[in-house]
Steps between C-alpha positions, in 0.01 A plus 500: 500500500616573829209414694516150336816492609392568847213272490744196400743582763265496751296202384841293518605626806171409666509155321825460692399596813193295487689143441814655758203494770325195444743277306889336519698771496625615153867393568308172535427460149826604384758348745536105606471471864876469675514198744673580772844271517560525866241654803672730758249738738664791593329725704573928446214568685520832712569898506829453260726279356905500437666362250894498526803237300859436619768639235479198263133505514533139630304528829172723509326628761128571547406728842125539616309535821441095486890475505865469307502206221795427283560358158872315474449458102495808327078562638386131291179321614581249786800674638335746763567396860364681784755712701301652751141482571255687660234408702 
């Protein structure tokens, strides 16, 4: 009994694998895909990253090697503005 058990397991789990490698992902089949409502590139590229808010949690800042950016509306899409930038 157990070793059926085992054999099923492992059968699914290579199954799995198998269409993970070369089809859609799974979350594919089960999710929509999102559209993105607005397009914003921000760049965290570097050896760290900092993340700090003001009291209210109004204005957020993000801190990397690239530079300082800040978000005036609570961190939305479309309200990061480049403080300070480095070359």
């Amino acid at each position: 009994m157990k070793d059926q058990w085992m054999k099923a397991m492992f059968l699914i789990v290579s199954v799995l694998l198998l269409a993970n490698l070369f089809y859609k992902p799974l979350s594919s089949i089960f999710f929509s895909q999102a559209e993105a409502k607005a397009s914003q590139i921000l760049n965290f590229r570097g050896n760290g990253v900092s993340i700090t808010c003001s009291e209210d949690g109004r204005y957020v800042y993000a801190a990397s090697s690239t530079g300082i950016i800040r978000s005036t509306d609570f961190g939305k899409p479309g309200t990061w503005n480049t403080v300070v930038d480095n070359p």
